[in-house]
C-alpha positions as a Markdown table, in Angstrom:
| # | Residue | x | y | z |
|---|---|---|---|---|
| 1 | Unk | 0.0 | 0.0 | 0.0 |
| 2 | Unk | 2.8 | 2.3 | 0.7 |
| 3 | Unk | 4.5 | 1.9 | -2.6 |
| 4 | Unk | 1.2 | 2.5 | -4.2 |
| 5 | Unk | 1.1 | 6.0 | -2.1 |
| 6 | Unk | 4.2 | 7.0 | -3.1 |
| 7 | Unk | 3.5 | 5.9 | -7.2 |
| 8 | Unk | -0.1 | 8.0 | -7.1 |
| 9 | Unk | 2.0 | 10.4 | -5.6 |
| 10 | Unk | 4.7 | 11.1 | -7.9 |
| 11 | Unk | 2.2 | 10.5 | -10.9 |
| 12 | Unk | 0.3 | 13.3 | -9.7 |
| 13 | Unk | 3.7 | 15.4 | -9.4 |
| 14 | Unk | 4.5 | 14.7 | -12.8 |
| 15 | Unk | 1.6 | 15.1 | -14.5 |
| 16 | Unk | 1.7 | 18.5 | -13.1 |
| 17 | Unk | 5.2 | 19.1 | -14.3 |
| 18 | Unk | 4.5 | 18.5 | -17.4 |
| 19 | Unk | 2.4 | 21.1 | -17.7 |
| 20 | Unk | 5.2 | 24.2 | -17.8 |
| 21 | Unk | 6.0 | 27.3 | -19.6 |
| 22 | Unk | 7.7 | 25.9 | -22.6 |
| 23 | Unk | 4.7 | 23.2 | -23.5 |
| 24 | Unk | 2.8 | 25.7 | -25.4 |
| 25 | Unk | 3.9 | 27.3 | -28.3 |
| 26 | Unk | 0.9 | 29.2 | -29.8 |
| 27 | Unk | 1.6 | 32.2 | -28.1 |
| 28 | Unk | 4.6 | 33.8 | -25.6 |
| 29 | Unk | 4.0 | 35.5 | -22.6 |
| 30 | Unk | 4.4 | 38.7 | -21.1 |
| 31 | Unk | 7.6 | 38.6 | -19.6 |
| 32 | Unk | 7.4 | 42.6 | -18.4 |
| 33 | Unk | 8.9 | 42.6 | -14.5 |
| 34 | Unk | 6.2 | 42.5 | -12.2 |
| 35 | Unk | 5.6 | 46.0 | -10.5 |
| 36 | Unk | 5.5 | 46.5 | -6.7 |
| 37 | Unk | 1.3 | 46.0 | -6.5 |
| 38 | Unk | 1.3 | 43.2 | -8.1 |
| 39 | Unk | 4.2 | 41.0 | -5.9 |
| 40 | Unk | 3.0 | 38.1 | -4.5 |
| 41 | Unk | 2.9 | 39.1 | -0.5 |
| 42 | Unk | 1.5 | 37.5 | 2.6 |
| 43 | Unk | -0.7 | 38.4 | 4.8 |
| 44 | Unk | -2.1 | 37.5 | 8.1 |
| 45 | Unk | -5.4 | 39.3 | 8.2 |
| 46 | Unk | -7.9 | 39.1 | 5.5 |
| 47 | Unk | -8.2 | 39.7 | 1.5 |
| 48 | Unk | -10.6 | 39.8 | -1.4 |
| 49 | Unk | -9.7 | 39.3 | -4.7 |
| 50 | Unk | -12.6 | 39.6 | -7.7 |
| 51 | Unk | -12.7 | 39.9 | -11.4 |
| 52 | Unk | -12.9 | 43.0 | -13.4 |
| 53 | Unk | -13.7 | 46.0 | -12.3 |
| 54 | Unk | -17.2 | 45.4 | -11.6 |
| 55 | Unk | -15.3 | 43.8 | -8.6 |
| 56 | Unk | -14.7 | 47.1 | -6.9 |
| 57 | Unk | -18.2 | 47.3 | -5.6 |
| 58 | Unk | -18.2 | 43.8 | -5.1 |
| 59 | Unk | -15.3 | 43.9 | -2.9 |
| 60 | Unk | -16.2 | 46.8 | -1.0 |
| 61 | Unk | -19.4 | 44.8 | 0.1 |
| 62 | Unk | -17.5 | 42.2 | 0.9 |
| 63 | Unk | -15.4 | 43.9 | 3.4 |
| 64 | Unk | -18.0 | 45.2 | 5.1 |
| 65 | Unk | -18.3 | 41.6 | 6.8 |
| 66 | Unk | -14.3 | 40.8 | 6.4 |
| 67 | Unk | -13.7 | 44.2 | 7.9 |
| 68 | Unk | -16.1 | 43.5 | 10.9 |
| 69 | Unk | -14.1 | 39.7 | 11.5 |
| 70 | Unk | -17.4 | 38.1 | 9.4 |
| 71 | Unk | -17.1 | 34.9 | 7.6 |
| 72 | Unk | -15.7 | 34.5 | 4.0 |
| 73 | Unk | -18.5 | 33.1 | 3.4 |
| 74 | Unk | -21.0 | 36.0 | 4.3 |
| 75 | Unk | -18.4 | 38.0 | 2.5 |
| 76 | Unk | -18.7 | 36.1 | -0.9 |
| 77 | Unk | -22.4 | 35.5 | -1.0 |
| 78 | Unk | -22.7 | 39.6 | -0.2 |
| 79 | Unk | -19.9 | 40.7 | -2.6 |
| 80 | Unk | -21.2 | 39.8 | -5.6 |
| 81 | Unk | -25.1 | 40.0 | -4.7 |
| 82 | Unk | -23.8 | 43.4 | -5.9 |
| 83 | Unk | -23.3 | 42.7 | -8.9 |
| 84 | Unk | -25.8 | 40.3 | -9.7 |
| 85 | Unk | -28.4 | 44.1 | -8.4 |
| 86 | Unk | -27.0 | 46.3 | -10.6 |
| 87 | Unk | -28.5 | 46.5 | -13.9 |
| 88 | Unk | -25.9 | 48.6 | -15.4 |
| 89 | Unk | -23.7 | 45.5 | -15.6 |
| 90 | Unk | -24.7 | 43.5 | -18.7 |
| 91 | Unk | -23.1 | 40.3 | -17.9 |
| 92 | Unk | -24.4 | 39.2 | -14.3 |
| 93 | Unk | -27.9 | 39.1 | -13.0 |
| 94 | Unk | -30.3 | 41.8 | -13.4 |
| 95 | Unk | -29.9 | 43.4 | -16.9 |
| 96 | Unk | -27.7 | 40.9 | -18.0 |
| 97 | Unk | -27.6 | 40.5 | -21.9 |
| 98 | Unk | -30.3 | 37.7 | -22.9 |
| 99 | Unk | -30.3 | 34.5 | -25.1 |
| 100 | Unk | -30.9 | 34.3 | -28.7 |
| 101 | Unk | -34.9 | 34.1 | -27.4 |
| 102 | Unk | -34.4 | 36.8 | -25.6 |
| 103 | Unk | -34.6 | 35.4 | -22.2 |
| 104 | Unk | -31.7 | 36.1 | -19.1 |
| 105 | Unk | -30.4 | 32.8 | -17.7 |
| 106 | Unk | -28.6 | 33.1 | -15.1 |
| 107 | Unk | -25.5 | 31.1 | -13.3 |
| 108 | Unk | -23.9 | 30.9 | -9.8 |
| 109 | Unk | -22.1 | 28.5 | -7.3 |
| 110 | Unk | -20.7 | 29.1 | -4.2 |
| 111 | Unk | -18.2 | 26.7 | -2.1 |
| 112 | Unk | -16.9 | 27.2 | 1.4 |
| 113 | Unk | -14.0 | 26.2 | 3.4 |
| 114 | Unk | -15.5 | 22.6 | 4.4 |
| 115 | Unk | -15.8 | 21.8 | 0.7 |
| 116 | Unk | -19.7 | 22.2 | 0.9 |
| 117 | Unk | -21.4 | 23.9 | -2.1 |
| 118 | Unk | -24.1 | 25.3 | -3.8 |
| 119 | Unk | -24.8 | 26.0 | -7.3 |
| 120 | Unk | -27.8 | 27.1 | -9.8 |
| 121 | Unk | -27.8 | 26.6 | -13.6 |
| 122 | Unk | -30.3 | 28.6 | -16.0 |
| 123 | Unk | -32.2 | 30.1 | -13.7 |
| 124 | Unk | -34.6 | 32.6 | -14.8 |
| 125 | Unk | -37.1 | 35.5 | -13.2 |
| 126 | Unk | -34.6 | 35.4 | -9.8 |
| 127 | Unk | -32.3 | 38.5 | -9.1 |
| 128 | Unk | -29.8 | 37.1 | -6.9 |
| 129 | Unk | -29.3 | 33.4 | -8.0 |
| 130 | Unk | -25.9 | 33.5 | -5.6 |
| 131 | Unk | -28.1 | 33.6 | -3.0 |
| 132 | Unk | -30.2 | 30.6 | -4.2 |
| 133 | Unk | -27.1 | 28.7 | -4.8 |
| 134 | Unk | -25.9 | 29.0 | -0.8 |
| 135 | Unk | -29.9 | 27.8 | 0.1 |
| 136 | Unk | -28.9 | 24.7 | -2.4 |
| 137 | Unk | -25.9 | 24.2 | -0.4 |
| 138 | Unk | -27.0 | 24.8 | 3.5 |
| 139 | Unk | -30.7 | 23.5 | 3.0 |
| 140 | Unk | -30.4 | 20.4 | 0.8 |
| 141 | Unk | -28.8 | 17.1 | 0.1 |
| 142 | Unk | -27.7 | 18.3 | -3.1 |
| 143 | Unk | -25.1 | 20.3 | -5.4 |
| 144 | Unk | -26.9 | 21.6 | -8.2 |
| 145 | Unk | -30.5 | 22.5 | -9.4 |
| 146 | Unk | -31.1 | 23.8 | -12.9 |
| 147 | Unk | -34.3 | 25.8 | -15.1 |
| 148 | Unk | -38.0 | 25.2 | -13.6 |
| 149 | Unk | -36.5 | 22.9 | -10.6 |
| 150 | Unk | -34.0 | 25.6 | -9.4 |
| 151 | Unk | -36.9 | 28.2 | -10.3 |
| 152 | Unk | -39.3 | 26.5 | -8.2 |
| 153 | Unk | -37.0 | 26.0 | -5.0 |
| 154 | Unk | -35.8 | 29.7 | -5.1 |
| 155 | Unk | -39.8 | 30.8 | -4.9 |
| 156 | Unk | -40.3 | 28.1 | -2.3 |
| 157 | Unk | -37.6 | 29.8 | -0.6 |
| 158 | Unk | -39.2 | 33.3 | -0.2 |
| 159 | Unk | -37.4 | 34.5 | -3.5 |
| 160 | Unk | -39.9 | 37.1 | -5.5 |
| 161 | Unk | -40.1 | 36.8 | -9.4 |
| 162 | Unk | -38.8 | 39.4 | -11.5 |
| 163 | Unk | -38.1 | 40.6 | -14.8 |
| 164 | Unk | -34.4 | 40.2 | -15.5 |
| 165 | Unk | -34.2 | 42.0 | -19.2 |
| 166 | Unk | -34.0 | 45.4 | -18.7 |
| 167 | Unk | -34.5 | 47.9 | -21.8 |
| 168 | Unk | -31.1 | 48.5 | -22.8 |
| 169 | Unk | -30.3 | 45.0 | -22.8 |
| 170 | Unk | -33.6 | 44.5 | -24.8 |
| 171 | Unk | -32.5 | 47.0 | -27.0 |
| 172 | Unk | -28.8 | 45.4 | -27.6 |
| 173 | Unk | -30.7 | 41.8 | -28.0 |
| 174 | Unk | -33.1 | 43.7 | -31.2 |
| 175 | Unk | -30.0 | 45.2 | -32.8 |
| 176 | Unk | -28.4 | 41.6 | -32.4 |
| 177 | Unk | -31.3 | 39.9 | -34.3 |
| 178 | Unk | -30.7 | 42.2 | -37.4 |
| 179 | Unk | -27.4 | 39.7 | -38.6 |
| 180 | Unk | -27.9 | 37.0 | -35.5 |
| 181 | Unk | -23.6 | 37.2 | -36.0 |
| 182 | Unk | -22.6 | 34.8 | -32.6 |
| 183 | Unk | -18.8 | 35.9 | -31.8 |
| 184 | Unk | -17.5 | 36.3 | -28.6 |
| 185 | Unk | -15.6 | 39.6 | -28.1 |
| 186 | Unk | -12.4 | 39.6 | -26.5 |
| 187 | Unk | -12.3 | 41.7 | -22.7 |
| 188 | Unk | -15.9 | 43.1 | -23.9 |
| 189 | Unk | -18.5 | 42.4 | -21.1 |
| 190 | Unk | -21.0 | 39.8 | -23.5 |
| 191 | Unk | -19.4 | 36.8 | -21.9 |
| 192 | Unk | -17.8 | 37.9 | -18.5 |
| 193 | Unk | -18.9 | 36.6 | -14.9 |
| 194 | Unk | -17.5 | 38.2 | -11.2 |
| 195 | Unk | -15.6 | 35.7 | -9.6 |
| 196 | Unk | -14.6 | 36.3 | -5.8 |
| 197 | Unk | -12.4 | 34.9 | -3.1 |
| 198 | Unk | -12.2 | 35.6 | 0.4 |
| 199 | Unk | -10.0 | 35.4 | 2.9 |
| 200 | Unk | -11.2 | 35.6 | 6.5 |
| 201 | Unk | -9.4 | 36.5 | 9.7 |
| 202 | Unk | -9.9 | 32.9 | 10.5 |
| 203 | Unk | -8.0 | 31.3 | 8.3 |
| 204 | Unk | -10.8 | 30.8 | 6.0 |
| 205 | Unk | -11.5 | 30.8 | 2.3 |
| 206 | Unk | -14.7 | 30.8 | 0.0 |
| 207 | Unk | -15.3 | 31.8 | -3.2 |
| 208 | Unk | -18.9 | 32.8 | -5.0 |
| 209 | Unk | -19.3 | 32.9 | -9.3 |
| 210 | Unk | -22.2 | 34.2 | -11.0 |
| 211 | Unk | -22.8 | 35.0 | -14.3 |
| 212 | Unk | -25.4 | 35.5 | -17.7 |
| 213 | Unk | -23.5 | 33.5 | -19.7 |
| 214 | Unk | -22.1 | 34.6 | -23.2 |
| 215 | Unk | -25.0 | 37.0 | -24.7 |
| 216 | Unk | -26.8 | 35.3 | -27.7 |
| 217 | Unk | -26.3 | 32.1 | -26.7 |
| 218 | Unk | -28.1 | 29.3 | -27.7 |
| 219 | Unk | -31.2 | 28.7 | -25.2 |
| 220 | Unk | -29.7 | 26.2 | -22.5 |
| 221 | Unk | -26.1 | 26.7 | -23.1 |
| 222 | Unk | -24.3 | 26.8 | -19.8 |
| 223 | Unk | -20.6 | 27.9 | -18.9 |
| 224 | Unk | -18.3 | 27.6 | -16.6 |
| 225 | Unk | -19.6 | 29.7 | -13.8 |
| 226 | Unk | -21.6 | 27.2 | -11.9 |
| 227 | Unk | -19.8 | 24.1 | -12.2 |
| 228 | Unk | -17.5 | 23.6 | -8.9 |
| 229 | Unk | -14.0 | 23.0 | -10.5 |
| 230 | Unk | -14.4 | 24.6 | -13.6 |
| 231 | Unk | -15.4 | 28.1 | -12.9 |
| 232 | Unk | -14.4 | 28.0 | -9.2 |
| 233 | Unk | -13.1 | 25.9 | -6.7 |
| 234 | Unk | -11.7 | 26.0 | -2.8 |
| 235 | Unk | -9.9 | 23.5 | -1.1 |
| 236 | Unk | -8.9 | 25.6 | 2.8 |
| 237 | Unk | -5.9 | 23.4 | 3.0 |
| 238 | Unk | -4.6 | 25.4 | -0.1 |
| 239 | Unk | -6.0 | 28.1 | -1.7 |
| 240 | Unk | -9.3 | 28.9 | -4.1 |
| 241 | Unk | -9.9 | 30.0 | -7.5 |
| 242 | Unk | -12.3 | 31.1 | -10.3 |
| 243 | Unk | -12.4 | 32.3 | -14.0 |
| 244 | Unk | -13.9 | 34.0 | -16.2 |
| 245 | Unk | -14.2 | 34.9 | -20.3 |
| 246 | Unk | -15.1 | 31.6 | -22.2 |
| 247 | Unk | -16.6 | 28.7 | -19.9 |
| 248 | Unk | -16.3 | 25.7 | -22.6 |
| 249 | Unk | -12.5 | 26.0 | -22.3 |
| 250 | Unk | -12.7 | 26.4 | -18.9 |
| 251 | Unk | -14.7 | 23.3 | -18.6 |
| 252 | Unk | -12.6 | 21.1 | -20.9 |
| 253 | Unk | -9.5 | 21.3 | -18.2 |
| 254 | Unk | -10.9 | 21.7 | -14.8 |
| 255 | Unk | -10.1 | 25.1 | -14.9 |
| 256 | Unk | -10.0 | 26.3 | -11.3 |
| 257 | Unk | -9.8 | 22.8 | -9.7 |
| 258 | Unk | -6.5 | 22.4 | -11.7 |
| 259 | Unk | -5.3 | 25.9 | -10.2 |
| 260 | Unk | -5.8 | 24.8 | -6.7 |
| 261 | Unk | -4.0 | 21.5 | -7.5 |
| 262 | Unk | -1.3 | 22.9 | -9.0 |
| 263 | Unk | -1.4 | 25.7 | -5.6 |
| 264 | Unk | -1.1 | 22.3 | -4.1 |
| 265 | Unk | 2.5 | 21.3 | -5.6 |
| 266 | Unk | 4.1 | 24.2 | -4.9 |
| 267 | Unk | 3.0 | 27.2 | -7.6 |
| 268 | Unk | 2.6 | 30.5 | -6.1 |
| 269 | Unk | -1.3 | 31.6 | -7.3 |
| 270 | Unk | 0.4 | 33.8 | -10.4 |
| 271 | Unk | 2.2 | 30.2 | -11.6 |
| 272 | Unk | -0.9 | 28.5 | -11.1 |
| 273 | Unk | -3.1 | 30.3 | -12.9 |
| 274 | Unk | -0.3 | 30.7 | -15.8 |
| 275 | Unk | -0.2 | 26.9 | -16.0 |
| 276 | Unk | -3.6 | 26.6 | -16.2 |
| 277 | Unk | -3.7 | 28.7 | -19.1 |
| 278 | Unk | -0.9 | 26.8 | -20.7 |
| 279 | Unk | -3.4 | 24.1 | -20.9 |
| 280 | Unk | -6.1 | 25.6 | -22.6 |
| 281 | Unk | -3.6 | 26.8 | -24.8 |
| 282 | Unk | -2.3 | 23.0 | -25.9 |
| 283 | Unk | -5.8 | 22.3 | -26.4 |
| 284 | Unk | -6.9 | 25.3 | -29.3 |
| 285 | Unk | -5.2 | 26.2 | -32.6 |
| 286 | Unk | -6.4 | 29.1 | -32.8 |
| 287 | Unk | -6.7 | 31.4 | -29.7 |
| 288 | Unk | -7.5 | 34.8 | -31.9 |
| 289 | Unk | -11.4 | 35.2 | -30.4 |
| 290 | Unk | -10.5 | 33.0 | -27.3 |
| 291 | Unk | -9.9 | 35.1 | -23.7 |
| 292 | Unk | -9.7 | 33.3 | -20.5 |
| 293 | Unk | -8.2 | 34.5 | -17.0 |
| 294 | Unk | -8.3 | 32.4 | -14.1 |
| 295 | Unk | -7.0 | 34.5 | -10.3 |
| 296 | Unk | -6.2 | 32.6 | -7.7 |
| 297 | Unk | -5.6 | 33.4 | -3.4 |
| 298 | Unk | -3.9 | 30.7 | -1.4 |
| 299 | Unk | -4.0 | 30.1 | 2.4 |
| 300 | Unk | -1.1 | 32.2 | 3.1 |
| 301 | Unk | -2.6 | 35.4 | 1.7 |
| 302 | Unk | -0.6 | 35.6 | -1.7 |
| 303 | Unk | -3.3 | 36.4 | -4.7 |
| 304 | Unk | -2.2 | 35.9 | -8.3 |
| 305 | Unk | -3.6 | 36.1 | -12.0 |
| 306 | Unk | -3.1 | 35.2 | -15.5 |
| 307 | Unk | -4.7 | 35.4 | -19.0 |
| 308 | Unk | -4.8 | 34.6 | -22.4 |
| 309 | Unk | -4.8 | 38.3 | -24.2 |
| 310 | Unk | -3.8 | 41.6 | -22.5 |
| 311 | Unk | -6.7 | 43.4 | -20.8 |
| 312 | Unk | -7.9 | 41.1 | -18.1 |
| 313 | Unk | -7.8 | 42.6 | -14.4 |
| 314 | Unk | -9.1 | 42.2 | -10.9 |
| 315 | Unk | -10.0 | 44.0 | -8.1 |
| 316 | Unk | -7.9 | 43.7 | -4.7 |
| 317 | Unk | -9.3 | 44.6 | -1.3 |
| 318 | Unk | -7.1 | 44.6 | 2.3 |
| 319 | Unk | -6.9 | 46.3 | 5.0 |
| 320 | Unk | -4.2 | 48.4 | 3.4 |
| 321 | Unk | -4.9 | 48.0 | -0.1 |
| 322 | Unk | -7.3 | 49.1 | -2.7 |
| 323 | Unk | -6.9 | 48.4 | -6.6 |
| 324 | Unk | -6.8 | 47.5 | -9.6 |
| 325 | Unk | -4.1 | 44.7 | -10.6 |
| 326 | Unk | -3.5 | 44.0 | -14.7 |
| 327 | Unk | -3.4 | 40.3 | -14.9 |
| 328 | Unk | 0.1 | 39.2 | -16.6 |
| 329 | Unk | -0.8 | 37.6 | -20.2 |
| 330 | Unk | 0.1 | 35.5 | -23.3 |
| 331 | Unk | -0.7 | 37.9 | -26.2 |
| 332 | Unk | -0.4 | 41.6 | -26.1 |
| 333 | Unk | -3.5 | 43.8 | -27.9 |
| 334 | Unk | -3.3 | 45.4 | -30.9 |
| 335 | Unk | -2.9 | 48.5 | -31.5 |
């Protein structure tokens, strides 16, 4: 038994090895020296990390809890009910930008640090699906619930109905219909969730995704965002992480779980996230239309992130810090 311990574990540490800067060719990296903000540093007291920035306000409602000693937990779920509220923001909850029928689906899962999670998966009519995702978790034997079912329990729950498409995004949709052209656009908010990771003063880490999928989709497509291990994942023992830009190459490595696990080995949360990249990158010819960045916050504190084309950031929240970081990248935009 102990030489089978000791083979699982040095396949494991190979396969991860093999996965390194030089395996992918399609495209080099930025190599531009790190500046002081972006520096992987520890910390003993508590952090939020969120995509884009959309995650400013998220964060900021998240350390309204963190600031106050609250859970990461409580700190997820509130963070990005902010986002999911705001119907400015045409890629998350209300407002988001509909299907090809015209209707908002909606996306979220949320984990915490004992591994329990929750997630909902084209949900309709509900503003804060996050929140219905945490009931799934704390209040049933299950992972997932998905269309009428995960409608059904979020009314059973107290959650009111309401009408997700707002008129601007009604008004993108009808201009849409004129060609019906499907393309995702690179750093352009028709396809991008808010991910978020917390850090607690415990010790503790959880992480919340929630999304409207890629605008125009095809009615039932579902990404990334709610699938624990693909668009986020949290193991306490090591770190957490999300992503965001296009879920079905997400999905086809394991995205986030394969951060964490390479967090795991040894990678800081910037390596991690750069060698999950490197895998989506083996796995595509051609990465011209194709953006995703995955961030990443381990136990100790350090945050990192990584992307496919220039133009991907997050939003960073201590007790002594407040910004914007530019995710280091592959491919550098056109000018």
């Amino acid at each position: 038994m102990k030489d089978r311990r000791n083979f699982l574990k040095l396949s494991l540490l190979g396969g991860a090895a093999l996965v390194s800067p030089t395996a992918c060719t399609s495209a080099e990296p930025n190599t531009e020296k790190e500046s002081p903000s972006t520096k992987q540093t520890k910390t003993n007291s508590a952090i939020v990390i969120s995509t884009w920035y959309h995650g400013q306000a998220a964060n900021a409602a998240a350390w309204e809890i963190l600031g106050k000693k609250g859970s990461a937990l409580d700190a997820v779920e509130a963070g990005v009910r902010v986002t999911e509220s705001d119907p400015k923001n045409q890629s998350v909850g209300l407002g988001g930008l509909p299907d090809r029928e015209g209707k908002v689906t909606l996306d979220a899962c949320i984990m915490n640090h004992k591994n329990d999670c929750g997630a909902v998966a084209f949900l309709q009519d509900i503003e804060n699906p996050i929140s219905v995702a945490r009931k799934v978790m704390e209040e049933t034997p299950h992972v997932m619930l998905v269309g009428k079912g995960a409608y059904q329990f979020a009314r059973e729950k107290g959650f009111p109905k309401k009408n997700l498409l707002t008129s601007e995004s009604e008004k993108a949709w009808k201009e849409w219909l004129k060609t019906s052209n499907y393309k995702p656009v690179i750093n352009r908010e028709n396809h991008d969730t808010i991910g978020l990771l917390a850090l607690d003063e415990m010790g503790n880490l959880s992480g919340a995704c929630t999304t409207s999928g890629m605008a125009y989709k095809l009615h039932g497509r579902v990404g990334d965002s709610p699938l624990i291990g693909a668009g986020l994942f949290v193991d306490n023992e090591v770190g957490a992480a999300c992503a965001t830009g296009v879920g079905e190459a997400v999905i086809r490595i394991a995205g986030s779980a394969i951060v964490v696990e390479l967090m795991r080995h040894g990678r800081t949360p910037m390596e991690a996230c750069k060698e999950a990249v490197d895998r989506i990158l083996k796995k595509h010819d051609n990465i011209d239309d194709l953006q995703v960045g995955f961030i990443a916050l381990n136990k100790e504190g350090e945050y990192g992130g990584f992307c496919i084309h220039e133009g991907f950031n997050y939003a960073l929240k201590t007790k002594t810090q407040e910004e914007m970081v530019d995710a280091k990248f592959y491919r550098k935009a056109e000018k």
